[in-house]
N, C-alpha and C positions, 0 to 999 in steps of 0.2 A: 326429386326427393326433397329438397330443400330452397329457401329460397334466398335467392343472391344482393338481396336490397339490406338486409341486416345483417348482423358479424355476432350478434350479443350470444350469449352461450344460450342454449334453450334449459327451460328448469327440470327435464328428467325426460327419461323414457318409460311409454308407458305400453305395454304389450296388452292385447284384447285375443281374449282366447275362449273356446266355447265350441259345445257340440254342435255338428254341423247344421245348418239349416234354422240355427238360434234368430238369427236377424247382425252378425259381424258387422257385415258388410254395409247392411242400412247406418247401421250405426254410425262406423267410421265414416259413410257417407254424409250423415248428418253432423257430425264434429267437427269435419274440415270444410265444411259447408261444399263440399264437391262432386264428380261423379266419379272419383278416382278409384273406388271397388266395384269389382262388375257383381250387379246385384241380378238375382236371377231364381227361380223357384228352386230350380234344380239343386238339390244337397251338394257340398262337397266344389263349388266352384270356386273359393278362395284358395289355395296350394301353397305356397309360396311366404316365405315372410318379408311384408312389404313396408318400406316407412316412409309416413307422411308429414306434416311440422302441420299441429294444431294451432290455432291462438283465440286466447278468449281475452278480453277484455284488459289487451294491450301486452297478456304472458304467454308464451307458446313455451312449446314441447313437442318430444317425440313421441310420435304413433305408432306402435307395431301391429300389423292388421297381421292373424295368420288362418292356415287351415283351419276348418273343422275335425277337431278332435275326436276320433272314435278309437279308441284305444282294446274295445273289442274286434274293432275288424283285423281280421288276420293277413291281410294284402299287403303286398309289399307298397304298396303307393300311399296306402292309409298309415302305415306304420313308418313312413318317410313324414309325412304329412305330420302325424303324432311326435317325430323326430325334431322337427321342425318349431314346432310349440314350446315344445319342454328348452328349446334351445332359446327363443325369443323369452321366454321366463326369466330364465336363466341371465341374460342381461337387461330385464328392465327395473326401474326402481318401483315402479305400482303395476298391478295387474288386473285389467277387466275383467271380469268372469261372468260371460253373457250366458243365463240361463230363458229356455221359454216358459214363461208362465202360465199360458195356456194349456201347455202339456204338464206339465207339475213336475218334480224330480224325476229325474230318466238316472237309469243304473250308469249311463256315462256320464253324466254331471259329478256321480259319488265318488266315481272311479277319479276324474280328474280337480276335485275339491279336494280327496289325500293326497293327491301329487303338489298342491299349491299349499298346504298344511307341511308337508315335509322340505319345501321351498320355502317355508320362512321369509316370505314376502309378503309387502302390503299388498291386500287384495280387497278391492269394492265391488261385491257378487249383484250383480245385477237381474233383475228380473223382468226381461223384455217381452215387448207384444201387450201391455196393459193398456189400449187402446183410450179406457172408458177411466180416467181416475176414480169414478167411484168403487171400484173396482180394485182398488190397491192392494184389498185383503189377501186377492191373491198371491202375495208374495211372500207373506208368511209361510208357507208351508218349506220356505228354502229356507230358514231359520236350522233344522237339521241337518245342514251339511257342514256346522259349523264354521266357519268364515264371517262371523257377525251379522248385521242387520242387513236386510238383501233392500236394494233400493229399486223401489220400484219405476217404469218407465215405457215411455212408445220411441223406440226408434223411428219409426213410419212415422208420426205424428209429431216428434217432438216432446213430448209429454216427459217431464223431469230430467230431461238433457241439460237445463241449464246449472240446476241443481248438481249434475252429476260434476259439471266439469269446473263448480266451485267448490267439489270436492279435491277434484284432481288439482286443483292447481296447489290447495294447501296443503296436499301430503306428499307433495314433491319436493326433494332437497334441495331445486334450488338454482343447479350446477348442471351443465353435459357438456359432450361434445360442442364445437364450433360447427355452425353451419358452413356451408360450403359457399366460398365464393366462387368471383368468374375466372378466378385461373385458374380452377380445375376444369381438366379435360371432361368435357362429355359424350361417353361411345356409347352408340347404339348397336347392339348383336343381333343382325339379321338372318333370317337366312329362313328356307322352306322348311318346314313338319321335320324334326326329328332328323336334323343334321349335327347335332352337338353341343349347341347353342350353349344350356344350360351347364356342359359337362367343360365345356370355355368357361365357364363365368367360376368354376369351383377352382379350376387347376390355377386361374390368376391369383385367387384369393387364398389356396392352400389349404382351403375348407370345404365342407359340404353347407355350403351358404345356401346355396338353389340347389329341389329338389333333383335327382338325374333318374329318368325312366327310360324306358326301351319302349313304353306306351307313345306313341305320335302323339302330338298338341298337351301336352301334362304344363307348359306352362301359359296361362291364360291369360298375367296381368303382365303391364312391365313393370321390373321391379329393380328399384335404384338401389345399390349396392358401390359404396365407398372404401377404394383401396390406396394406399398411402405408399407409393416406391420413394426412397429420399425424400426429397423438401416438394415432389409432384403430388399431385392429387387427382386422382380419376371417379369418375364417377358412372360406374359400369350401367347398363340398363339393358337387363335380357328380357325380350322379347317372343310374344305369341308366335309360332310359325305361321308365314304367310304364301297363302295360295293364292295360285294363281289366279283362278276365275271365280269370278264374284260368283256365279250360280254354287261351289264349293261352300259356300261359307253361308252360315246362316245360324240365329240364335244365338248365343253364348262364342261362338265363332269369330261371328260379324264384331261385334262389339271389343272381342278381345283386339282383332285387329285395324279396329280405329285404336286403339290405342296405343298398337304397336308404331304405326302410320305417327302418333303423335308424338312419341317416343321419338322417334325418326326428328323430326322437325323440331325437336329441343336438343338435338346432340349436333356436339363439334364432327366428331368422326364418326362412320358407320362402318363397323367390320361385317361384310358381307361371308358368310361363311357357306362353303361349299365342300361336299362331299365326297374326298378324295376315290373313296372307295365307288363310289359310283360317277364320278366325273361331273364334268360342267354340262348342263341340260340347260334349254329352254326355262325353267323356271327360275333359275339362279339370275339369271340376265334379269328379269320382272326384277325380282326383290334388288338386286342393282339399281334398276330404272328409278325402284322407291327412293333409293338412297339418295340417287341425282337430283328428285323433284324437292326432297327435304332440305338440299344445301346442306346437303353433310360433305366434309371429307372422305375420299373412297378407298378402306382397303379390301379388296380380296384375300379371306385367307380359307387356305384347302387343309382341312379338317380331315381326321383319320387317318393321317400320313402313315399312321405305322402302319397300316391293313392297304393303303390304299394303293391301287397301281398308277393311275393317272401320272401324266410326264408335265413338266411348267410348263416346254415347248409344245405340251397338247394346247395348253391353256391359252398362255397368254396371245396369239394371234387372232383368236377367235373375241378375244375380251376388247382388244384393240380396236377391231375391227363391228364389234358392234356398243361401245360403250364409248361416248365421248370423252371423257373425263377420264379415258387409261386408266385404270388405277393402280399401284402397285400391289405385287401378288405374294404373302409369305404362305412360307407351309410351317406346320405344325400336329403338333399330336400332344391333345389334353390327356390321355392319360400315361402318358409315360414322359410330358411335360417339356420336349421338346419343341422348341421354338419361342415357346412363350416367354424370355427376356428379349428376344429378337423383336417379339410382335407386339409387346409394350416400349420397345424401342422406334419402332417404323410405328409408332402412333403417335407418341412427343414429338416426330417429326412431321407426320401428317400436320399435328395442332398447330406449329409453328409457321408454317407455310400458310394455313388456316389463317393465322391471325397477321403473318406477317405486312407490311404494309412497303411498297415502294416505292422509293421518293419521283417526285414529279422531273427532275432531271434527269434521272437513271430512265424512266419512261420516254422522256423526247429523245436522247442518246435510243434508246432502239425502234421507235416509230424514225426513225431518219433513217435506219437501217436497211427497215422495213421497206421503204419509199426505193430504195437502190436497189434491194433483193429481187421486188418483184413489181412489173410493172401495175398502174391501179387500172382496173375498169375502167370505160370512160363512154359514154352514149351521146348521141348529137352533137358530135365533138365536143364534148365537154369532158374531162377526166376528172376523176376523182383525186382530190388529195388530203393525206393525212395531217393535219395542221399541228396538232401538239397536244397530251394526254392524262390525267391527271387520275389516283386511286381513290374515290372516295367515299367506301369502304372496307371494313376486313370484315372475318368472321361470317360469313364466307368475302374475300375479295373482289371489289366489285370497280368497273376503271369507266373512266369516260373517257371519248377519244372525239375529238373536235375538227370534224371534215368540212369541204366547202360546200359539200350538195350530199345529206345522208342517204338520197333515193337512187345517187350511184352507186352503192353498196349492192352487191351481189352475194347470195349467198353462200358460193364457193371463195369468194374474199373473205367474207367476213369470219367463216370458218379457218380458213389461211391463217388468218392474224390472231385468232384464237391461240391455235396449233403450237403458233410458232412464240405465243407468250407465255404458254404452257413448257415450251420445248426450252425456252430461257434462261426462266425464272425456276425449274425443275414445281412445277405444279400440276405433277401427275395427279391424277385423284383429288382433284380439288376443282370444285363446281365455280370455275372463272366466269365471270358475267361481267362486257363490254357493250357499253352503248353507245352508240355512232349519235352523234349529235352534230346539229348545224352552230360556227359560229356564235351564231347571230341568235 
């Protein structure tokens, strides 16, 4: 969401809002010069209100990228989606209002130009898809929605982008939020199609932040979401469900879940969530394995608890037994809100173990241990030994370990001593990496 090399306060929040299939997405694509909105033909693919830190010409700010507004559709997911807008308004200091000018005023542009007139916010009504500047005329005819002078422009192209955002810069007050530095925790919400994900991410926040559907896949981007417990700082990130086989995913799918994947590999912790009410499958261990490859911290948490039957002794033996990294396993239930100080609790503790670091004499004191515990390998007569060990990094934890011949390492050793630093140091759920090195 934000980025951890600056601390300065950003000059405003600026919400981008518009009927679906306007060009949002390009847009915001083209402001934060990134691929951070999934841009795609199909109406209706942004959901979600998502923020990104712009910066032009040394000033940044916030981005709120949201749905496409149809305020005629009668659907529950459209009128979450319409929810969701009117909400990101509602806290920003300026307001996009992406119109297409190729299509001219559509009866939902009027309907949500009164909603931004009775909002009393700065708004720069834009008139996108002007491909050809000669061509600008076009955007006269948005003159009638009253909202002032519609600025014309190509999000594809570029065309009056730079213009626009030496608008924004001077009609922003100035002031926001602090970006997030690096001691805020970063958890990633995994987990298969339509486990909870989304209905976790509300009950931590005690709002309807992210949309909640019964529809499978309704969320498509990840989307950073900052909650403040005391003097902590979290930086939640829910994610696309993720299938299992590649042949499953495809278009708007595939892309949502690189991103999830990416998601994954920017977070301190990943809570894997599984579905109490249907139990631990096959597919839950994959979205695990993700978690393992990103060097996240791992927890398991079983979702649905109130409906669900599943027993921990169902679970966890099976979790142990095929998941390296153990991880520890909370239950909970987002809507009736049980567990969740427990499971923001077993997370600050994940982080800390995540980042903790331990001293190089506390490491030789138990590689001595180790050398007594169990006898080493040894081929050609030659045995292995463990010579002395040192951490040289955190976040994820990473040790070197200084033997006289690495080629006598076995992989049931080398597992062993994993195991047993894990077994320790209490670094359940936490993707430890040891390299055997020579000496010399």
């Amino acid at each position: 969401m934000t980025s951890a090399e600056n601390s300065e306060p950003l000059l405003g929040t600026v919400a981008i809002v518009g009927f679906p299939n306007v060009g949002k997405s390009t847009l915001i694509n083209r402001l934060t010069e990134s691929r951070n909105a999934v841009v795609h033909e199909t109406p209706g693919v942004t959901r979600d209100r998502k923020e990104l830190v712009c910066e032009w010409n040394g000033r940044r700010f916030l981005l709120i990228d949201t749905g496409g507004v149809d305020i005629a559709d009668p659907t529950p997911l459209t009128r979450s989606i319409a929810e969701q807008a009117q909400a990101a308004i509602a806290e920003a200091d300026l307001v996009l209002f992406v119109t297409d000018a190729q299509s001219g005023v559509m009866p939902g542009d009027e309907e949500l130009a009164a909603i931004l007139r009775r909002a009393r916010k700065p708004v720069l009504l834009l008139a996108n898809k002007i491909d050809d500047p000669a061509r600008d005329s076009l955007a006269f005819e948005f003159h009638r929605l009253g909202l002032g002078d519609p600025v014309p422009l190509s999000a594809l192209h570029g065309h009056g982008t730079g213009d626009l955002l030496d608008a924004v810069v001077s009609m922003l007050p100035g002031s926001s939020r602090q970006e997030i530095d690096e001691s805020a925790i970063r958890v990633a919400i995994l987990g298969r199609p339509n486990v909870g994900k989304s209905s976790l991410v509300n009950a931590l926040l005690g709002e309807e932040r992210v949309i909640v559907s019964e529809q499978p896949g309704t969320t498509r981007d990840a989307i950073d979401t900052v909650l403040t417990r005391g003097d902590r700082t979290f930086v939640l990130v829910d994610t696309a469900g993720l299938r299992r086989k590649r042949r499953q995913r495809q278009g708007i799918e595939y892309y949502s879940e690189l991103r999830a994947l990416a998601a994954a590999e920017r977070a301190d912790v990943a809570l894997v969530l599984v579905d109490a009410s249907e139990g631990l499958v096959d597919q839950d261990l994959s979205v695990a394995d993700v978690a393992r490859k990103a060097q996240c911290s791992t927890i398991v948490v079983l979702s649905k608890w109130d409906i669900g039957e599943t027993k921990l002794e169902e679970v966890r033996p099976r979790l142990e037994a095929r998941l390296r990294q153990r991880p520890p396993v909370v239950t909970l239930s987002a809507k009736t809100g049980r567990g969740i100080a427990r499971l923001l609790d077993r997370i600050e503790e994940q982080f800390e173990k995540h980042t903790a670091r331990i001293s190089t004499g506390e490491l030789n004191r138990f590689l001595g241990e180790l050398r007594e515990r169990r006898e080493a390998p040894a081929r050609n007569n030659r045995r292995l030994n463990l010579l002395y060990g040192t951490q040289v990094t955190v976040r994820p934890p990473r040790f070197r370990f200084f033997v006289n011949d690495p080629a006598l390492i076995t992989r049931d050793y080398g597992y062993w001593v994993e195991n047993q630093l894990r077994e320790r140091y209490g670094l359940q759920g936490v993707p430890v990496a040891i390299d055997f090195v020579s000496r010399g």
